[in-house]
VEXVOGU-785922 format. One record per atom (N, C-alpha, C): residue number from 1; chain; x, y, z. Coordinates in steps of 0.05 Angstrom, whole numbers, always signed. Atoms other than C-alpha are relative to their C-alpha. Last residue first. Example, Ala and Ser with C-alpha at 12.3 -4.5 7.8 and 13.67 -1.06 7.14 Angstrom:
<sites>
site nr = 2; kette = A; xx = -16; yy = -24; zz = -1
site nr = 2; kette = A; xx = +273; yy = -21; zz = +143
site nr = 2; kette = A; xx = -15; yy = +22; zz = +14
site nr = 1; kette = A; xx = +18; yy = -24; zz = +0
site nr = 1; kette = A; xx = +246; yy = -90; zz = +156
site nr = 1; kette = A; xx = +18; yy = +24; zz = +0
</sites>
This chain:
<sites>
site nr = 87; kette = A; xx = +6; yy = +33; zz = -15
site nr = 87; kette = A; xx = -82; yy = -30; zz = -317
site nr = 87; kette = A; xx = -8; yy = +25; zz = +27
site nr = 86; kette = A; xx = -14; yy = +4; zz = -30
site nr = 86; kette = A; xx = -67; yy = +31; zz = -366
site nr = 86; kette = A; xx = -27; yy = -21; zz = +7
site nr = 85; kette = A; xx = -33; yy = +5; zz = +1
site nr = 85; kette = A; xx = -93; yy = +26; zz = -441
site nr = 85; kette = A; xx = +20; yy = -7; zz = +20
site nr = 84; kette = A; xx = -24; yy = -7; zz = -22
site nr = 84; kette = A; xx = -161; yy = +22; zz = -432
site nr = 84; kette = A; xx = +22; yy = -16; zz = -6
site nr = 83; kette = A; xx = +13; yy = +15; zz = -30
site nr = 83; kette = A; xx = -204; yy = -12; zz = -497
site nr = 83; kette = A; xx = +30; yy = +11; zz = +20
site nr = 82; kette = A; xx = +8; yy = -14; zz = -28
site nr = 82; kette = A; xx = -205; yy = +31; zz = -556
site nr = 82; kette = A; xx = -7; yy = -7; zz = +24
site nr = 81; kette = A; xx = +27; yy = +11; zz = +5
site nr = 81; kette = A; xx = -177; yy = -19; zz = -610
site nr = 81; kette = A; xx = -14; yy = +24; zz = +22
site nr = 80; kette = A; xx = +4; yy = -4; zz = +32
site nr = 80; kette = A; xx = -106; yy = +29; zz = -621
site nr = 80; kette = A; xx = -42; yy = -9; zz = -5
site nr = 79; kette = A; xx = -21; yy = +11; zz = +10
site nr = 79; kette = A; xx = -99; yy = +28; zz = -542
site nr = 79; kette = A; xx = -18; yy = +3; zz = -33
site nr = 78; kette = A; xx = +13; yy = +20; zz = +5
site nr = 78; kette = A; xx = -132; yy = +80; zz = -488
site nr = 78; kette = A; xx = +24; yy = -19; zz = -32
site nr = 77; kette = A; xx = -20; yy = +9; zz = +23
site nr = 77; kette = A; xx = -112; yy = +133; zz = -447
site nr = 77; kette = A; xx = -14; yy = -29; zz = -8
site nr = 76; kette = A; xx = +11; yy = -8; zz = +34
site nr = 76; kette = A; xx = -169; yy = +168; zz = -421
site nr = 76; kette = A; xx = +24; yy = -12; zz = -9
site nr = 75; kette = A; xx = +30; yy = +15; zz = +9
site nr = 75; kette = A; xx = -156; yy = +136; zz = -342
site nr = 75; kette = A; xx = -11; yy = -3; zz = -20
site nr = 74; kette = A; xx = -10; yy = +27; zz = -10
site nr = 74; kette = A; xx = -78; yy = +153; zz = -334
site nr = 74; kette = A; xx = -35; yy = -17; zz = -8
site nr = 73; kette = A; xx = -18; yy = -2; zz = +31
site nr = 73; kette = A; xx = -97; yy = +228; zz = -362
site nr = 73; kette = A; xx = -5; yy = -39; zz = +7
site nr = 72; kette = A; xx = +17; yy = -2; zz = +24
site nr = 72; kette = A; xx = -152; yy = +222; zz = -301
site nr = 72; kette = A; xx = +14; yy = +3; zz = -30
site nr = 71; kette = A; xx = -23; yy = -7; zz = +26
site nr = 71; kette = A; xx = -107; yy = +202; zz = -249
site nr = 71; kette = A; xx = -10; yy = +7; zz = -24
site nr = 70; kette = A; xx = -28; yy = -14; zz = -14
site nr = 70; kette = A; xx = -135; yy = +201; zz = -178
site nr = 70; kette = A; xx = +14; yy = +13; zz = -23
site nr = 69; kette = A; xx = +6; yy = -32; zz = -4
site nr = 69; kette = A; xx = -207; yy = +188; zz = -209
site nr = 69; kette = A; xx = +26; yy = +15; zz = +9
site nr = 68; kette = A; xx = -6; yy = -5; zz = +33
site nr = 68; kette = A; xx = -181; yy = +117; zz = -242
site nr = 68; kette = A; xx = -2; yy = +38; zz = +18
site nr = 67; kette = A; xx = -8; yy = -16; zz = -9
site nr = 67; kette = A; xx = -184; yy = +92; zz = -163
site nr = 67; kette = A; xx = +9; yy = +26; zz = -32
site nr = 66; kette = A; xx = +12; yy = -19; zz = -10
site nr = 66; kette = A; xx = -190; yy = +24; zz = -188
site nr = 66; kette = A; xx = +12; yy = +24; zz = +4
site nr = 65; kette = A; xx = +18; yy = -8; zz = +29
site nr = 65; kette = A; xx = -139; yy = -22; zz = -191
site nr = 65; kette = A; xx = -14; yy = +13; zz = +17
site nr = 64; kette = A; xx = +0; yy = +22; zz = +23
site nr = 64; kette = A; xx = -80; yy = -46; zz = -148
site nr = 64; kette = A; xx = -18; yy = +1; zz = -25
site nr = 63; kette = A; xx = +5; yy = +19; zz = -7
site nr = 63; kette = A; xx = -76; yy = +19; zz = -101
site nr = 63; kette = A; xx = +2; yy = -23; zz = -35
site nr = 62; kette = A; xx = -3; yy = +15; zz = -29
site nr = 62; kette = A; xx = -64; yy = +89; zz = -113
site nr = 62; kette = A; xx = -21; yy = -24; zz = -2
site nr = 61; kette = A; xx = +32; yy = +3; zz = -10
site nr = 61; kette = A; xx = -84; yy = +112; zz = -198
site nr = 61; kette = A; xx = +22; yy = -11; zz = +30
site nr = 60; kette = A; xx = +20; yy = +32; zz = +9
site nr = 60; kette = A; xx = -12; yy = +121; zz = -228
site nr = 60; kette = A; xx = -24; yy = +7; zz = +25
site nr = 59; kette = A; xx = +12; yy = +5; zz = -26
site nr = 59; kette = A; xx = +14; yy = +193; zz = -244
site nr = 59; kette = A; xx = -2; yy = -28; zz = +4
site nr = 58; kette = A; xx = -17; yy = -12; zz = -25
site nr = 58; kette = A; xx = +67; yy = +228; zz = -287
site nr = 58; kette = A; xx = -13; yy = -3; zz = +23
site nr = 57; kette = A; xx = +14; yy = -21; zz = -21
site nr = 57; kette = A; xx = +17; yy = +227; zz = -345
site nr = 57; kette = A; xx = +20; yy = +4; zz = +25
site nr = 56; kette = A; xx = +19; yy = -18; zz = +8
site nr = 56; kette = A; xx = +64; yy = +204; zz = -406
site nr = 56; kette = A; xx = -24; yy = +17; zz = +18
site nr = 55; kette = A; xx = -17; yy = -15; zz = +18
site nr = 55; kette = A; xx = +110; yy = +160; zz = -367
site nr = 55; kette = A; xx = -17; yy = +25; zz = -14
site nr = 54; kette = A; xx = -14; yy = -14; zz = -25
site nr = 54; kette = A; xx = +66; yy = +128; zz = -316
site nr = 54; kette = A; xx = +9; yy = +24; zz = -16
site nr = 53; kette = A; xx = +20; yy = -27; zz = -6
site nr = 53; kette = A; xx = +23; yy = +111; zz = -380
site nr = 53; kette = A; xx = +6; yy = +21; zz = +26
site nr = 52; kette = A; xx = +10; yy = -26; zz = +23
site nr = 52; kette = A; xx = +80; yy = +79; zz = -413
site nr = 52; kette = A; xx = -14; yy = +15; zz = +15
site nr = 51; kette = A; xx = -17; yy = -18; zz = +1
site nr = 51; kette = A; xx = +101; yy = +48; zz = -344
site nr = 51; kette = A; xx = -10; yy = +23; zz = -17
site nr = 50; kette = A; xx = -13; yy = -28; zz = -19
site nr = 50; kette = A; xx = +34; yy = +22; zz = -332
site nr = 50; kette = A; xx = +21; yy = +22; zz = -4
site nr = 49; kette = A; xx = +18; yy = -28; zz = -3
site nr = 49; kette = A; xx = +41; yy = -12; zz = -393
site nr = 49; kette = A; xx = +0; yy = +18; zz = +12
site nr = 48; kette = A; xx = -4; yy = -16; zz = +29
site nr = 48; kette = A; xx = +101; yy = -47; zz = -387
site nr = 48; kette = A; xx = -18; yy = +28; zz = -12
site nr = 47; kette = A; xx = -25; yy = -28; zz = -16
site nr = 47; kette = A; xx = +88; yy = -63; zz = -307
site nr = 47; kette = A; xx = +3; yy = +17; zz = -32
site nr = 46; kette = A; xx = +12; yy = -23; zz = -24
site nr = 46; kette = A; xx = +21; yy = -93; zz = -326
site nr = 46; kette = A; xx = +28; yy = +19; zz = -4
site nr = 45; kette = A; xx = +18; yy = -15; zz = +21
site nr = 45; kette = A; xx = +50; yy = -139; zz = -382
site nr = 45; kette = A; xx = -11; yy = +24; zz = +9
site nr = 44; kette = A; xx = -20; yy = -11; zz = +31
site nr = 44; kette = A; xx = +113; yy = -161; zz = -343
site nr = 44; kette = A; xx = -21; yy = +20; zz = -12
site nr = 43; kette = A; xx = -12; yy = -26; zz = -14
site nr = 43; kette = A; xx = +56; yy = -176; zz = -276
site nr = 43; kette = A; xx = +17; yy = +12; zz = -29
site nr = 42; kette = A; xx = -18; yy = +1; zz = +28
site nr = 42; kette = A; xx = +10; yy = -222; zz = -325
site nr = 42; kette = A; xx = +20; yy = +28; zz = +13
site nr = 41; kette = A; xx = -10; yy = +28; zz = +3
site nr = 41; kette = A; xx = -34; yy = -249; zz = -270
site nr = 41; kette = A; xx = +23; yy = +2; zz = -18
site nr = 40; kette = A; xx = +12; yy = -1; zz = +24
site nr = 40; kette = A; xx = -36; yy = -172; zz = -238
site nr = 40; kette = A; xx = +8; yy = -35; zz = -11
site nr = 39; kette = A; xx = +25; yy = +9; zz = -2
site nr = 39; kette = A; xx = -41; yy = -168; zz = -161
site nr = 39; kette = A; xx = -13; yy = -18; zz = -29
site nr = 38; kette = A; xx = -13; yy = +14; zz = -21
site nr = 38; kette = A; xx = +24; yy = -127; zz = -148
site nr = 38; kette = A; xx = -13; yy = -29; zz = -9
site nr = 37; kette = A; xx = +1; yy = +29; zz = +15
site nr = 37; kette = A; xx = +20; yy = -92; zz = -213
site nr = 37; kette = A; xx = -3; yy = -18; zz = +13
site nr = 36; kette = A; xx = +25; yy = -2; zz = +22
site nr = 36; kette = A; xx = -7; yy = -23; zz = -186
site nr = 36; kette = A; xx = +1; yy = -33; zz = -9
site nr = 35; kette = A; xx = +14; yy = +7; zz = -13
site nr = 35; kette = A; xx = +54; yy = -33; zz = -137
site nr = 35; kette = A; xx = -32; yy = -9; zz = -13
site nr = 34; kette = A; xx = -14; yy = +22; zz = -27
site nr = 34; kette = A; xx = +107; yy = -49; zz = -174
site nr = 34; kette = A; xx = -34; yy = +0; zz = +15
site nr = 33; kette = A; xx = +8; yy = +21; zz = +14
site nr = 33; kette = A; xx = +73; yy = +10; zz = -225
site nr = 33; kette = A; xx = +11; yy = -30; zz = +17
site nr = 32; kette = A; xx = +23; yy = +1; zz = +11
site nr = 32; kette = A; xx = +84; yy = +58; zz = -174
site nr = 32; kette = A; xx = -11; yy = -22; zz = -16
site nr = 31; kette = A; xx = +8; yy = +11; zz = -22
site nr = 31; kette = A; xx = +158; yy = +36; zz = -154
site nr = 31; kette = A; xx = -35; yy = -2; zz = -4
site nr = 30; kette = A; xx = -2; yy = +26; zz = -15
site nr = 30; kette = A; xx = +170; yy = +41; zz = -221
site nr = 30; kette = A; xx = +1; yy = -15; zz = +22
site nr = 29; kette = A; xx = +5; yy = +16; zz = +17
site nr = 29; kette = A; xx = +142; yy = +104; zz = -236
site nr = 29; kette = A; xx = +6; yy = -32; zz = -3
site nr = 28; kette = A; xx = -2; yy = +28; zz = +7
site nr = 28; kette = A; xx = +171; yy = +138; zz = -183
site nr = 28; kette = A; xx = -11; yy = -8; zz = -18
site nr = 27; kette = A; xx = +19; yy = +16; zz = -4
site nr = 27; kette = A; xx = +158; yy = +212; zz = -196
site nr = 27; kette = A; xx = +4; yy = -28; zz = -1
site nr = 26; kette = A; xx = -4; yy = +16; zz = -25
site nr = 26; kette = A; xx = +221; yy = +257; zz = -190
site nr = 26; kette = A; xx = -20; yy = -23; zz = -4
site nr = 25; kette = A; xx = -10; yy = +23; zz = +12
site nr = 25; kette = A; xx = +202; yy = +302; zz = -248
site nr = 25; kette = A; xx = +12; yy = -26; zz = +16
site nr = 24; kette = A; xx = -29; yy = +6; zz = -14
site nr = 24; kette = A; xx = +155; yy = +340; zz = -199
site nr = 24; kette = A; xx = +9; yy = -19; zz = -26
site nr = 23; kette = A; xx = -5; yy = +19; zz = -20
site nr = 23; kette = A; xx = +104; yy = +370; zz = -229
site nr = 23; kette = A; xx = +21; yy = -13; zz = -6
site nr = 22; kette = A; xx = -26; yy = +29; zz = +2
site nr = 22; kette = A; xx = +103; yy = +425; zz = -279
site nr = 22; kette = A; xx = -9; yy = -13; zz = +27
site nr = 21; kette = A; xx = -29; yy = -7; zz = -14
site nr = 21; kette = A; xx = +40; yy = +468; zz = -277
site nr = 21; kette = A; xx = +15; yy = -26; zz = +2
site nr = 20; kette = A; xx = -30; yy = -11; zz = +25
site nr = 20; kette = A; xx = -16; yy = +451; zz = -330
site nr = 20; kette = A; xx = +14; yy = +13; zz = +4
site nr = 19; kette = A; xx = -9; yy = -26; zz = +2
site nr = 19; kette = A; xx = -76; yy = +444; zz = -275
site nr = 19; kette = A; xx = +18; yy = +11; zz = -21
site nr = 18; kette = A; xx = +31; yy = -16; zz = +7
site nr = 18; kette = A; xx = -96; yy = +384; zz = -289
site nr = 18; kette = A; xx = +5; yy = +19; zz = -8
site nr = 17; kette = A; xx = +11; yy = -2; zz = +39
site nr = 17; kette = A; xx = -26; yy = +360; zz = -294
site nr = 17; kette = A; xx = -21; yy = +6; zz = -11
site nr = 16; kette = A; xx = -18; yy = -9; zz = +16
site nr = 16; kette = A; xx = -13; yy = +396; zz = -227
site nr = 16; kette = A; xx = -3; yy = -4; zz = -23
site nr = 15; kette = A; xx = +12; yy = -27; zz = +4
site nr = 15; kette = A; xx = -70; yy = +363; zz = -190
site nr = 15; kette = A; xx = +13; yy = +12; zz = -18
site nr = 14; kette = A; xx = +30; yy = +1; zz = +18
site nr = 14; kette = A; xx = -54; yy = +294; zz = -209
site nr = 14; kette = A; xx = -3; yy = +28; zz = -13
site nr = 13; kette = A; xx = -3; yy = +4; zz = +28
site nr = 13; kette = A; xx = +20; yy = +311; zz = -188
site nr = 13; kette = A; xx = -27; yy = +3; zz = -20
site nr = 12; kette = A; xx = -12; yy = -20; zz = +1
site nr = 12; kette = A; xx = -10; yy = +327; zz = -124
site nr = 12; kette = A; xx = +1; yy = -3; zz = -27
site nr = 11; kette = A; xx = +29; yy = -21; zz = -3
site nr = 11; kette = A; xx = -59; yy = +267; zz = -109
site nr = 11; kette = A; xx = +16; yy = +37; zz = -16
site nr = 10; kette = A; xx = +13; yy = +5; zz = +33
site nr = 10; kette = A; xx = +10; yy = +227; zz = -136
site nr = 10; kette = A; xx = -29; yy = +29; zz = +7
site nr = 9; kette = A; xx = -26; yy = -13; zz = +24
site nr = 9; kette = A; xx = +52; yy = +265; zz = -82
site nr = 9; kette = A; xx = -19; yy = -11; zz = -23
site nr = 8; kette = A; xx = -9; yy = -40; zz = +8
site nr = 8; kette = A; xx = -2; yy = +259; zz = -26
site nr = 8; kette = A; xx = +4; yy = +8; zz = -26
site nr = 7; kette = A; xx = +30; yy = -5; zz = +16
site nr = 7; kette = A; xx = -12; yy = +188; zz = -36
site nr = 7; kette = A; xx = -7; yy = +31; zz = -10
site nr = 6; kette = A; xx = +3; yy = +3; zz = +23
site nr = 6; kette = A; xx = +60; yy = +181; zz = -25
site nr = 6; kette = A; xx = -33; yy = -2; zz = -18
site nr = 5; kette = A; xx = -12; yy = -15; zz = +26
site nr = 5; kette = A; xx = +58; yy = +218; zz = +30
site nr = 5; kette = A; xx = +3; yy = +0; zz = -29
site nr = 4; kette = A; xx = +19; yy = -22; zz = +0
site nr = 4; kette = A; xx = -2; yy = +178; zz = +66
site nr = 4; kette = A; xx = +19; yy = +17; zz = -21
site nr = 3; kette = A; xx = +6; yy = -13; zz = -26
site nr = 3; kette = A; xx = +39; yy = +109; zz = +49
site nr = 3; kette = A; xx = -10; yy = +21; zz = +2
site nr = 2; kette = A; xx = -12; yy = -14; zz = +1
site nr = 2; kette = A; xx = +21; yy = +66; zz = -8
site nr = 2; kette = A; xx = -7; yy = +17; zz = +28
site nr = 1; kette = A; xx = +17; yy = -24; zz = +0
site nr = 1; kette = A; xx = +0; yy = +0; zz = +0
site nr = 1; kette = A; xx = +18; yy = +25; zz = +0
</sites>
């Protein structure tokens, strides 16, 4: 689970890319996606994705799924067929 700060820092980030002020370049992304994937049957496939979408929004959703509202770039991404892109 993530701890209160680090919920903080994504809730933040969120805000920021809403907003369209820099956020932190700092952003785990692979600890994030580690965790996002914890749960997944196809962890490799999870973490790959995730990353992309870590990468391009600068957030991941808190916890193993769900929670799409934390990250809303992370939630509209989608793949060539239109079915969600991030896990």
């Amino acid at each position: 689970m993530y701890s209160t700060k680090q919920h903080l820092t994504i809730l933040l980030q969120t805000s920021n890319a809403v907003s369209g002020t820099a956020s932190s370049p700092t952003f785990d992304c692979g600890g994030a996606c580690a965790e996002r994937c914890r749960l997944s049957g196809r962890p490799n496939l999870c973490k790959r994705a995730c990353g992309t979408c870590c990468a391009r929004c600068n957030c991941v959703p808190a916890g193993a799924y769900g929670n799409y509202e934390a990250c809303p770039c992370y939630a509209k991404m989608t793949t060539h067929d239109n079915k969600p892109k991030c896990p």
